[in-house]
Legacy VTK file of the C-alpha trace (Angstrom):
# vtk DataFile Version 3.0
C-alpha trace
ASCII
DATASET POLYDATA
POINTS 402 float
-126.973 -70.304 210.837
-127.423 -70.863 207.282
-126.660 -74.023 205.587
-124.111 -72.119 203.638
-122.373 -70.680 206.888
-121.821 -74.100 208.373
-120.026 -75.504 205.053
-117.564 -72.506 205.009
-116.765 -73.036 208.867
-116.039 -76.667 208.346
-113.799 -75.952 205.473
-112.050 -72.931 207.478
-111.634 -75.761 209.953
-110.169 -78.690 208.182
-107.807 -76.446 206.445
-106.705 -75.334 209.740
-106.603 -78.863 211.350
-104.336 -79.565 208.157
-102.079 -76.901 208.170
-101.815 -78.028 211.890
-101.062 -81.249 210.837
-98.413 -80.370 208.205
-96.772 -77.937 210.738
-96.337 -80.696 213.366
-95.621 -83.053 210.639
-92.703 -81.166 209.452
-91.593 -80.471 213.124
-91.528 -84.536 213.604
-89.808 -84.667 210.169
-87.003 -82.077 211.178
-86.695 -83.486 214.383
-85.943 -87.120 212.931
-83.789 -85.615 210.130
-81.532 -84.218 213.047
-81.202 -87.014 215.139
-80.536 -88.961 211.958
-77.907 -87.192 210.561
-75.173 -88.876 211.690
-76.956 -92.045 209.481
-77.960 -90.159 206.277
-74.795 -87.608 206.353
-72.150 -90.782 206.843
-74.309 -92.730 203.984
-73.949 -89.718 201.606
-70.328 -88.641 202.341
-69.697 -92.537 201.875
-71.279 -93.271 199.171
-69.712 -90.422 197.286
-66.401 -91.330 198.253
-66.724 -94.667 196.448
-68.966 -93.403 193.506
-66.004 -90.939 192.937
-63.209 -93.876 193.521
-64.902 -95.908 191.746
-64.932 -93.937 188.294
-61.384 -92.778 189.082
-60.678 -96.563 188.685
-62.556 -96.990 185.975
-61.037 -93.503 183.529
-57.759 -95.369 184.851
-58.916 -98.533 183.535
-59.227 -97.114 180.408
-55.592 -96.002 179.859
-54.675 -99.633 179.240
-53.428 -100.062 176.058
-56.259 -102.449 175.152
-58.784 -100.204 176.299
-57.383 -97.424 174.762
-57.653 -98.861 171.310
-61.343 -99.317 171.327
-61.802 -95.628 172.354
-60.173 -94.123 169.538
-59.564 -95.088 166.302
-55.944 -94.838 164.540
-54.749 -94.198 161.303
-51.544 -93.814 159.776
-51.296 -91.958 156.387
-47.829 -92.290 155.681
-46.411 -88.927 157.294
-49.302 -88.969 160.451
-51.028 -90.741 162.926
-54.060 -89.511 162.638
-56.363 -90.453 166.480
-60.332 -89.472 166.152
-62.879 -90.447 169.020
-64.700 -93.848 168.594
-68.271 -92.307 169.640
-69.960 -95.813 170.185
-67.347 -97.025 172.636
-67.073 -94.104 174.686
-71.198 -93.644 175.009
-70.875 -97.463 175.728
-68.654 -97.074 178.918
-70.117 -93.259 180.236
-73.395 -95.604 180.286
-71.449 -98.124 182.634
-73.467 -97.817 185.986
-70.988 -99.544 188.511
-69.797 -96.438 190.190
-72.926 -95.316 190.892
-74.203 -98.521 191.765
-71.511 -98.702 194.140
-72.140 -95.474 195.398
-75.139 -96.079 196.358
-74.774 -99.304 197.564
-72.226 -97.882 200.234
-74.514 -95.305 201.120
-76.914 -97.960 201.669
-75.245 -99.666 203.839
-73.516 -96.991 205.725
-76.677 -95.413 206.613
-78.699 -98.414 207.486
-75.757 -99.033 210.301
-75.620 -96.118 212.135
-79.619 -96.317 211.944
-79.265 -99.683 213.780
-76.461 -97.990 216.050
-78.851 -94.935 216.783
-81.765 -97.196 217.090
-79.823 -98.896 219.749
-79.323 -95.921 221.863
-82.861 -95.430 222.431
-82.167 -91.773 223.701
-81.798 -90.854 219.976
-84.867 -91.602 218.806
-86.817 -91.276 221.784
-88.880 -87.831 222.177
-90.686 -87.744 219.079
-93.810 -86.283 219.250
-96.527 -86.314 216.728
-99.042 -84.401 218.548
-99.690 -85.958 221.609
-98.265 -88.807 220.742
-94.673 -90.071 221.175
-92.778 -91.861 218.200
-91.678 -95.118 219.007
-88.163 -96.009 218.035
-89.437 -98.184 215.185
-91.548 -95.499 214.212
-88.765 -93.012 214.570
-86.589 -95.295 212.570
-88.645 -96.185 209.703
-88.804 -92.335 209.366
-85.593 -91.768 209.505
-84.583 -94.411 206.833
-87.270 -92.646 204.784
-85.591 -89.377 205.047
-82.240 -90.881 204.525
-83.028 -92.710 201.171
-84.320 -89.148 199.859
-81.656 -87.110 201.122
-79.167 -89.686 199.134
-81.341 -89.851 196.168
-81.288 -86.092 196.102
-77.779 -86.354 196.584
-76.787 -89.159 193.467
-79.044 -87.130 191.105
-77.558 -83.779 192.020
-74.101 -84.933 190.628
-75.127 -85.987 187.415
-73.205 -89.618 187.538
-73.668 -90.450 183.807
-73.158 -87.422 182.795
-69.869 -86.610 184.415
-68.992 -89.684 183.636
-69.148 -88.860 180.293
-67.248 -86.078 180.404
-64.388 -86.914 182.223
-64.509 -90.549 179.380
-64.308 -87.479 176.874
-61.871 -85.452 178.606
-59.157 -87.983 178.678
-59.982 -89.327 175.297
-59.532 -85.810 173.948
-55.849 -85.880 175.735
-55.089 -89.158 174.391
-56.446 -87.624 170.321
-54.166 -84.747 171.120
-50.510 -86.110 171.756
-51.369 -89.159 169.077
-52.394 -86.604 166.114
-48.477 -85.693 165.338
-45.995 -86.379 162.717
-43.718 -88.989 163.218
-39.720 -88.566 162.608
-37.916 -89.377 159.485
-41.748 -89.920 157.265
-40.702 -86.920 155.217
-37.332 -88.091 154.083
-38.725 -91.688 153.810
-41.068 -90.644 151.331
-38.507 -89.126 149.190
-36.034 -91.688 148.905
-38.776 -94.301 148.134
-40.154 -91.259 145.229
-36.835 -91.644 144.167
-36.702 -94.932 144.235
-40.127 -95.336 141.755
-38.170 -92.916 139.184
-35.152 -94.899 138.703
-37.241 -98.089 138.040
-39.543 -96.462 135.380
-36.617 -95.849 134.056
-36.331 -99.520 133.719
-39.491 -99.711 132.943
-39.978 -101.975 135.724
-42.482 -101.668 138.786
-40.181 -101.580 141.599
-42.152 -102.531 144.641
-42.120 -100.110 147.978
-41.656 -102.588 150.841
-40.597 -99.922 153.364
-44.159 -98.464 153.745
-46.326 -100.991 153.604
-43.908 -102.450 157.014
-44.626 -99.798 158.600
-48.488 -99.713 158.195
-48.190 -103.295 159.440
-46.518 -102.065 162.456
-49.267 -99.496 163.148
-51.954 -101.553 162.792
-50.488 -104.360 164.919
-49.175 -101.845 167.804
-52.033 -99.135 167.702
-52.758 -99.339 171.525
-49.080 -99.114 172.419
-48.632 -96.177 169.526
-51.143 -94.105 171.802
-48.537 -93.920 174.972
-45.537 -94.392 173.144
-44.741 -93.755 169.226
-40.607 -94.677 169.978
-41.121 -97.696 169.240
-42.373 -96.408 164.975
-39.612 -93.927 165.251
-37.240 -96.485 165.517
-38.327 -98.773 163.017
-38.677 -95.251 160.747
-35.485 -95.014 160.999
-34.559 -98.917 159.985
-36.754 -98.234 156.913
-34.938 -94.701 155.880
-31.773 -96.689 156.174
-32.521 -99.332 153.998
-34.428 -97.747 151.279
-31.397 -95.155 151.048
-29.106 -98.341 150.955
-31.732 -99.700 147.809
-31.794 -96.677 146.256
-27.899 -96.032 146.272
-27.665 -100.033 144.724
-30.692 -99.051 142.003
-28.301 -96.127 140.906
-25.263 -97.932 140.586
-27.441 -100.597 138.599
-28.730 -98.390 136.230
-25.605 -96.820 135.123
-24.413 -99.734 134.966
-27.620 -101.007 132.540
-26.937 -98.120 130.674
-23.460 -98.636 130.174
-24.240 -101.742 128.447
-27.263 -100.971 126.723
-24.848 -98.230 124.695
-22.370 -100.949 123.979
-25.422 -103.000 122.888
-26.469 -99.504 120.667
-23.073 -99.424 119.444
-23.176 -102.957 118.095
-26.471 -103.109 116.453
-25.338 -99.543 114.801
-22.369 -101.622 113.411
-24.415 -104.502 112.479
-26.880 -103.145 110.801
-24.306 -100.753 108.635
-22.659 -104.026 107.569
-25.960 -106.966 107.117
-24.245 -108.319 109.429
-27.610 -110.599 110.020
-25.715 -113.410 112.220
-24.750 -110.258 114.501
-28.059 -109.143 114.467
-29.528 -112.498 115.862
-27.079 -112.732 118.147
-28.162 -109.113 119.629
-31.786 -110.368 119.777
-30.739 -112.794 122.271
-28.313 -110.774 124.593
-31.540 -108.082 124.587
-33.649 -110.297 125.690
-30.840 -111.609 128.375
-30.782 -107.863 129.497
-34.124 -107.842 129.943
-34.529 -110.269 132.062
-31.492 -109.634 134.136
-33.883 -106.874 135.528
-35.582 -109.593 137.830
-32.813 -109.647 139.807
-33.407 -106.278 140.516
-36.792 -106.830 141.795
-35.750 -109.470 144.171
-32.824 -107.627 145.550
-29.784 -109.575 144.414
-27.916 -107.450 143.357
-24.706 -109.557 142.817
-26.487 -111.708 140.594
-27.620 -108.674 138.448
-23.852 -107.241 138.394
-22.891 -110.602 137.263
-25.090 -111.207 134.560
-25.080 -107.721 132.947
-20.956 -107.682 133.441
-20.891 -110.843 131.649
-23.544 -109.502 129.043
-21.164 -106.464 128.315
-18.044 -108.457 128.132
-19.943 -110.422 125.430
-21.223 -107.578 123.198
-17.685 -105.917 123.277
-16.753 -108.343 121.960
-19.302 -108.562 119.306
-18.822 -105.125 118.507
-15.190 -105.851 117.552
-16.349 -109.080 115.322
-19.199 -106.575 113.937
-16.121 -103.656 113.032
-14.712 -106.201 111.257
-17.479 -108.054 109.548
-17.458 -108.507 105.738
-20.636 -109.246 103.880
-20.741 -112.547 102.384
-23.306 -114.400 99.903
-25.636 -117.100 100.151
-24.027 -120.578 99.240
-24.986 -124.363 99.105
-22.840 -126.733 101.685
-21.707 -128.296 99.155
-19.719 -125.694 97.392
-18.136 -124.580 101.312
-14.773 -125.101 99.608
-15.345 -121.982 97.658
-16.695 -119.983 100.571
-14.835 -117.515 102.739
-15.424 -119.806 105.683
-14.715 -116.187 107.616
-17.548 -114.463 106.433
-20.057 -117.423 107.185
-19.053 -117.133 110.834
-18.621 -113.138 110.470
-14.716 -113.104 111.632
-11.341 -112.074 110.478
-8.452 -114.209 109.405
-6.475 -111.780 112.204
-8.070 -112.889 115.284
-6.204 -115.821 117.436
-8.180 -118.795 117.425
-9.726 -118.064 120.944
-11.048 -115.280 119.685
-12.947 -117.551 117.095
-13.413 -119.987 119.177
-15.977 -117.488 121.509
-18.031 -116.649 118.245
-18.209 -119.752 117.183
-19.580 -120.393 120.481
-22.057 -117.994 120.330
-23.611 -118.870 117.325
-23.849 -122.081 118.540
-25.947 -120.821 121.147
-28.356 -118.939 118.393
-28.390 -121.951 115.609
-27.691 -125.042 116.999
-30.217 -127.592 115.903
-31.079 -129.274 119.253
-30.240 -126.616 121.593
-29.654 -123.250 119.777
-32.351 -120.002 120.174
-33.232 -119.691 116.643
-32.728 -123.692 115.839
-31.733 -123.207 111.649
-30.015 -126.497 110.572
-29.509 -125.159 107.879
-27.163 -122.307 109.379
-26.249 -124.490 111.731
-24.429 -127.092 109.155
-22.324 -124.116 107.472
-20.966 -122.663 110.330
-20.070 -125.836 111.577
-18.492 -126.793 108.634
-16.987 -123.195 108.196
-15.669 -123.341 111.834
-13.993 -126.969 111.123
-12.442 -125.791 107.854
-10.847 -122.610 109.757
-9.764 -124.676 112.623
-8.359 -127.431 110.277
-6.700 -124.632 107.714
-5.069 -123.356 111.054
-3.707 -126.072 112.116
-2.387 -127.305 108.992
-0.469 -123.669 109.001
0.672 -124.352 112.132
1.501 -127.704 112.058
LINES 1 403
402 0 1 2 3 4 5 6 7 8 9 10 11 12 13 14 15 16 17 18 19 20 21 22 23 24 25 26 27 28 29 30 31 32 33 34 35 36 37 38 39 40 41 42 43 44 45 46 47 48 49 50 51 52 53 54 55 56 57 58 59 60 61 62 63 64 65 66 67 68 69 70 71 72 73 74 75 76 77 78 79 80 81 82 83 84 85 86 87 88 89 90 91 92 93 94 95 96 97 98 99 100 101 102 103 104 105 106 107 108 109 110 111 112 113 114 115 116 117 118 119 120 121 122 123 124 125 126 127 128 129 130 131 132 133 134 135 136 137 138 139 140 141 142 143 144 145 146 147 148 149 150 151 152 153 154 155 156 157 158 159 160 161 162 163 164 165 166 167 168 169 170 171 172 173 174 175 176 177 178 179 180 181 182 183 184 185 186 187 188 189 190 191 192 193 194 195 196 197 198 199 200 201 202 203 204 205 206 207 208 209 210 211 212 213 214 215 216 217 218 219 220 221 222 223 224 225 226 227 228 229 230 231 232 233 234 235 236 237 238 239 240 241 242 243 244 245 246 247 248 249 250 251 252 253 254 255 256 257 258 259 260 261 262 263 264 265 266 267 268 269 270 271 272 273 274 275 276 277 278 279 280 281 282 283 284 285 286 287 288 289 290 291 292 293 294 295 296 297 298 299 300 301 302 303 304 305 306 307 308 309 310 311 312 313 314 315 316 317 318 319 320 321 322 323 324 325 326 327 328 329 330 331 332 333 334 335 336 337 338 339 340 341 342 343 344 345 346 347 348 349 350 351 352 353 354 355 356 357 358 359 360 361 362 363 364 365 366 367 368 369 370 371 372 373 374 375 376 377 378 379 380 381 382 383 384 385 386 387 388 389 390 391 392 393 394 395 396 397 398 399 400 401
């Protein structure tokens, strides 16, 4: 035979004497694999029990309100709360590898008992062949392990852990962005009355602030992983807030016509006034203006008694005036010296008809404008004559009456 011949019958050989070999090889394998599977079959139905119990625990885990909060992320927008997926958190716990860990772990150990069981009853493993040869139970056993860590392997890849995991992260996540993404009671009418609110102050030309909203954003922000199970609690307060900025706004209207009431008296006065020169009149209206004016800060910090007071008292005051301004008669300048000849009711800007009270409260007021020391305008001047004009009246009356 030819060189040639005896290479190709060597290599028909060998690839017979390995397909032999794989054949009995695969026998031995199947055999172990059967009298194993009691090991490798508890391990895996084990091991998924607590890979699946495991991340049932943990998706549970998550519906803490703590947890919950660093899943999503909440916003309120004044009518809404508006729930979105926080991507980073969620890919942080699908990547969590404890219930597969565990999984595995149990399978583990499972299977490595009932190995030592089966390796104990030596019938089990005993009959092997490979070839000729029989397996010993060591032999048998080391197999078997073999067998069972890739049959679990297989098993823990087949189901995808992470990426289940994943979705059932996402899955819940999603039902949590669903029932938070709703509008909230009572938002609508809220922001109405506090619309309403803003137009009455410009009409005061004041920046009335909006406490009602800003409260509840507070709320949100310091309750968002509660406001993802339960929004009753917002509702609630919603419902304080509607009350008291309806209470505000009905005080702000009553305010304002009231303001206006005495800003026409003040209109009304200065008309008056300013037909007759009547200059001290004039000052005087300065001053209650600029009382007016700031009577508004009571407004802004909510007392409204204080505000009622002050702007009562201011309209008592200029109706008042406006009867001394009906009645005013224009009068020339003079020296104090020649007060003698002087209408001493001009210089104070009242009529010989009114009681001496009535006198008495201008005289008052223009005390309050001109006084030297503690007056608005501080003339001395105009300060001296009305004095003197006032003590000349009061003296002329009680000489009259005396």
């Amino acid at each position: 035979m030819s060189k040639e011949s005896n290479t190709g019958c060597a290599q028909v050989i060998i690839a017979i004497a390995l397909i032999v070999l794989a054949i009995q090889s695969a026998i031995t394998v199947i055999s172990v694999a059967i009298a194993s599977s009691l090991a490798w079959g508890s391990g895996v139905t084990v091991g998924l029990i607590m890979f699946y119990a495991s991340r049932k625990r943990l998706i549970t885990s998550l519906r803490q309100p703590g947890k919950v909060s660093e899943l999503v992320t909440l916003t309120f927008d004044g009518n809404r709360l508006n729930c979105s997926v926080n991507e980073a958190k969620v890919e942080k716990y699908s990547a969590s590898s404890r219930p597969l860990a565990l999984g595995i772990t149990a399978s583990t150990v499972t299977t490595l008992t009932f190995l030592w069981f089966l390796a104990q009853e030596t019938d089990a493993f005993v009959g092997h062949k490979f070839f000729e040869t029989k397996m010993s139970v060591l032999a048998s056993t080391i197999v078997a392990g073999i067998i069972s860590t890739i049959i679990i392997s297989y098993t823990f890849v087949k189901v995808k852990a992470k990426t289940n995991l994943r979705q059932s992260i996402r899955q819940e996540v999603g039902r949590w962005v669903s029932s938070a993404n709703v509008s909230l009671e009572s938002t609508s009418e809220l922001q109405s009355i506090v619309q309403s609110i803003a137009g009455l102050a410009s009409k005061l030309n004041i920046n009335f602030p909006d406490e009602w909203n800003p409260k509840i954003a507070a709320y949100v922000e310091n309750n968002k992983p509660a406001l993802l199970i339960n929004t009753s609690g917002l509702n609630k307060l919603l419902r304080k807030q509607v009350s008291d900025a309806r209470d505000v706004l009905n005080k702000l209207e009553h305010a304002i016509q009231i303001y206006t009431d005495v800003k026409q008296v003040y209109l009304q006065t200065a008309h008056e006034a300013t037909k007759r020169h009547a200059t001290t009149i004039l000052q005087m209206l300065d001053e209650y203006s600029m009382q007016l004016e700031s009577s508004k800060n009571w407004l802004l910090t909510r007392e409204w008694n204080k505000f009622m007071a002050v702007v009562t008292a201011i309209k008592d005051d200029l109706e008042n005036l406006y009867n001394i301004a009906i009645n005013y008669q224009e009068t020339s300048e003079s020296n104090i010296e020649e007060q003698s000849s002087m209408n001493a009711y001009d210089i104070l800007g009242v009529s010989p008809e009114m009681t001496d009270e009535e006198i008495h409260q201008v005289y008052i007021q223009l005390v309050k404008i001109y006084h030297e020391g503690t007056g608005f305008v501080k003339n001395e001047k105009k300060w001296k004559e009305i004095n003197v004009a006032y003590q000349q009246i009061m003296e002329e009356r009680k000489g009259k009456n005396g």
